[in-house]
N, C-alpha and C positions, 0 to 999 in steps of 0.2 A: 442405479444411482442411490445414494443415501438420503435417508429422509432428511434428514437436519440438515444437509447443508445444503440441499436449493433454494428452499424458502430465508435461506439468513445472505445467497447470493443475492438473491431475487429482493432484498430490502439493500443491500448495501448499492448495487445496479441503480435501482432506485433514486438514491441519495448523490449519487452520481451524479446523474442525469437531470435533474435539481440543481445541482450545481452546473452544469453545463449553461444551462437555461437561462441562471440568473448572469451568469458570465458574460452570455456572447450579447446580451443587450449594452453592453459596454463598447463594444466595437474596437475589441484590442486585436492589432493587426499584426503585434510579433510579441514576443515572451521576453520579458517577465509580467508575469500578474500581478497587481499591488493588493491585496485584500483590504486596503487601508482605506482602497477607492470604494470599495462596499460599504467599507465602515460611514464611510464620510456621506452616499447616497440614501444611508439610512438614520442620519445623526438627527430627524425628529422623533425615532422612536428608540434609539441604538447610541450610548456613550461608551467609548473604550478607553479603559486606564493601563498603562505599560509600568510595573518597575520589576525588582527584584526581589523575587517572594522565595529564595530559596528552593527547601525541600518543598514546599508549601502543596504546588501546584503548578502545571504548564498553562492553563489554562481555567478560567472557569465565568460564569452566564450567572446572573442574579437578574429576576424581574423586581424591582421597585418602582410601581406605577406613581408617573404611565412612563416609563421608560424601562430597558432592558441596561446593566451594565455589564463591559465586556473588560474582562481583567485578565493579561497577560503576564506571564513571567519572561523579564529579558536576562535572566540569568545567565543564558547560550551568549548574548551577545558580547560576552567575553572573549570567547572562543573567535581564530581569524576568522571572518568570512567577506563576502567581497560585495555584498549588496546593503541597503538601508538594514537590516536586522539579519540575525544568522537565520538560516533555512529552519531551524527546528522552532525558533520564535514565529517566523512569517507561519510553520503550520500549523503552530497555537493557534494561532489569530485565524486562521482560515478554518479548523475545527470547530472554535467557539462558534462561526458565522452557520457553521452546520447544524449545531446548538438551535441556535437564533431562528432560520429557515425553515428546519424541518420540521413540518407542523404536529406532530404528535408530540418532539420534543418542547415544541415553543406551550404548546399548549398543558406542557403538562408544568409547568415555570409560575403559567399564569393563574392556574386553577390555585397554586399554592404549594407546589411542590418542593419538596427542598432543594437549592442548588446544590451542585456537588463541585470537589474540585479533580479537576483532569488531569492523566496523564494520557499525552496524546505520543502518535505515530506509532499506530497498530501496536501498543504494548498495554490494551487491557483485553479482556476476556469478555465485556461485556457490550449486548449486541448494539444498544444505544451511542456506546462510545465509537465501536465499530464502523457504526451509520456515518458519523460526526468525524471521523476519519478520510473514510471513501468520501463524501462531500468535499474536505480539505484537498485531498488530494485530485479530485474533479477540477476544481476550481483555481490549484496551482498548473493545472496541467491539464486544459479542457482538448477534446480530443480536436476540434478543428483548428488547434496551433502544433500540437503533440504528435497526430497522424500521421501527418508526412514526414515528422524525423524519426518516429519510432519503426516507421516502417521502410524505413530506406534499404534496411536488412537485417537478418538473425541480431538480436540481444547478446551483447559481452558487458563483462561489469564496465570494459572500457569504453565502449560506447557510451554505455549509464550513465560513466563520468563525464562526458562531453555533453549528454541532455541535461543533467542536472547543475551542469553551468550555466547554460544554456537559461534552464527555465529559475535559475537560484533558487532549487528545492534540494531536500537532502537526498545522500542517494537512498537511501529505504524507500522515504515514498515515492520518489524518480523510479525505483526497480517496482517497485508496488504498481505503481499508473502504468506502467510503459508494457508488462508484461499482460495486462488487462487490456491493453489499445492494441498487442503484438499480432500480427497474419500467420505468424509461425507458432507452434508448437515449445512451447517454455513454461515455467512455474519459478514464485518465487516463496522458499520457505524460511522461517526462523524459527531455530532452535535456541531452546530457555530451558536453564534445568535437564538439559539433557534428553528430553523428549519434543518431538515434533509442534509446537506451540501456533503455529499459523501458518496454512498457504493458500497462494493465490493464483491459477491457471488461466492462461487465455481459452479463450473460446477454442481454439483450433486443438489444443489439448484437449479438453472435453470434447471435440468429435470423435478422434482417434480413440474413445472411451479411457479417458485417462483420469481417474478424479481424485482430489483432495479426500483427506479422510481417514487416513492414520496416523496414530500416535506415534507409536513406538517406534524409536530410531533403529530401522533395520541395515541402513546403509554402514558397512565398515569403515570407510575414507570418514565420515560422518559420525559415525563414532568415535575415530580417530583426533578428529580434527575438535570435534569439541571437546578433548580432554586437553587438546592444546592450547586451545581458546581460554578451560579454565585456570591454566599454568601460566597465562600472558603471553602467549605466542599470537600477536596483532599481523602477521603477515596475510597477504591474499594468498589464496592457494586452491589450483585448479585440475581436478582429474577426471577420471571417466567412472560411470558407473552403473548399476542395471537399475531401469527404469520399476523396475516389480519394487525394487524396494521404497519407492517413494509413491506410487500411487498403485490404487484401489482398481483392480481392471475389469473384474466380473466377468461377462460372458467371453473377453478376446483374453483372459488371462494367458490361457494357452497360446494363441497366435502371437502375442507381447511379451514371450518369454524373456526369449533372449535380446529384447531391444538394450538398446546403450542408449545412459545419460550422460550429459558433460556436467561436470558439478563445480562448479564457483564459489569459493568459498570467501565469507564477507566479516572480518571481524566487528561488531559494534561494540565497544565496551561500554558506553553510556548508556545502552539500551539492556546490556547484559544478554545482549542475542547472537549466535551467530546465524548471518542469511545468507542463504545459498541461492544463487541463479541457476537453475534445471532448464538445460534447453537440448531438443531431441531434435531428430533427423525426420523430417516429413516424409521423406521413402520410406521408410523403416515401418513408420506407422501405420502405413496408408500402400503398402506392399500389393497386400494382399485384395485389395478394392480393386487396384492396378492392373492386377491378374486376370482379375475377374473381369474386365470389362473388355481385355483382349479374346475371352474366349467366345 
């Protein structure tokens, strides 16, 4: 396994689970989450301002004691959507609370730190925002509401669409949580610029020795398809392809050769990414354990 990425899984899991926490003392018995109701449980020490800050910012956290301000951009809420705010404003707001709670971040606000302004859902590089992400997305989609529908069976973008009405989050971070919550075997990656920009595997993948942790886009359909993406071609588009080229295998490289992935392809234009759903074959994986345990 690579050294940098368990210790950056192992804080984002974290931040998670933090959000789970502060969640379920709410006692929400069906989805959707309103982040507004954290805001509001916190409003002696936590003020949130909404408008339209353009390019500005998605999001951003100032401490002015003794209070914390939370400044959202509803710029998306342009955009149709079918709930109190569009999906990418509610995980503003839910980011910022990741801000707020995570205590390395709160504290680094209060010492005097500068605020910064955010661009949220999974599109910075940096591991703080990362943290303040995976939190948002904990907390739109905490796993004892999320579990039993993500696990009902294998992950398609079509399903994704039916959870993320479900929980009125977008689908990025709907495929982000869901494939993080998944029993099966899947990953979900976005490509930017051409090269492999972020992914995220369920646990079951990481048994089967399958890890995150290459750059370069070796997949052809993936190559393909993001030159289409950067010519305007917004269609989904779904093929098969080999799992070597998208993860790191190390000692089963050989036994993983010839696995097949199914590749989903996601256009996001506002995000400037395309994201793919990789979701593999549990036999295929786990074959040869199989084998092994008949002899």
């Amino acid at each position: 396994m690579t050294t940098e990425w368990c210790p950056e899984r192992d804080r984002l899991d974290a931040a998670a689970e933090l959000a789970e926490t502060i969640i379920k003392s709410f006692e929400i018995v069906k989805p959707p989450v309103d982040p507004f109701a954290v805001i509001e449980s916190e409003r002696r020490f936590l003020l949130a301002f909404g408008d339209d800050f353009g390019e500005a910012f998605d999001g951003r956290l100032e401490y002015q004691p003794p209070r914390f301000l939370l400044f959202y951009n509803i710029k998306y809420d342009a955009l149709p959507h079918g709930g109190r705010h569009h999906p990418r404003v509610t995980f503003s707001v839910a980011h910022e609370l990741g801000h707020y709670f995570l205590e390395r971040h709160r504290q680094f606000l209060k010492k005097g730190g500068r605020a910064h302004c955010s661009q949220t859902e999974f599109s910075s590089d940096n591991l703080s925002e990362r943290e303040a992400d995976a939190f948002a997305a904990s907390l739109l989609m905490p796993g004892f509401l999320a579990n039993p529908v993500v696990n009902k069976n294998e992950l398609t973008l079509a399903r994704l669409d039916g959870i993320a009405s479900m929980f009125e989050t977008s689908l990025v971070s709907t495929a982000i949580r869901a494939v993080r919550l998944s029993e099966y075997p899947c990953a979900v990656a976005g490509i930017r610029d051409g090269c492999l920009a972020w992914m995220f595997p369920s646990d079951r993948l990481i048994e089967a020795s399958c890890y995150p942790g290459k750059r370069v886009l070796e997949s052809p359909e993936a190559q393909r398809q993001w030159k289409r993406f950067i010519g305007g071609f917004v269609d989904r588009v779904s093929a098969d392809g080999m799992a070597r080229h998208w993860f790191e295998m190390y000692d089963r490289e050989d036994v993983l050769h010839g696995v097949y992935v199914t590749q989903e392809f996601l256009p996001v234009q506002v995000m400037n990414t395309l994201v793919v759903l990789l979701t593999l074959d549990d036999d295929d994986l786990f074959k040869d354990d199989e084998d092994d345990s008949k002899d």
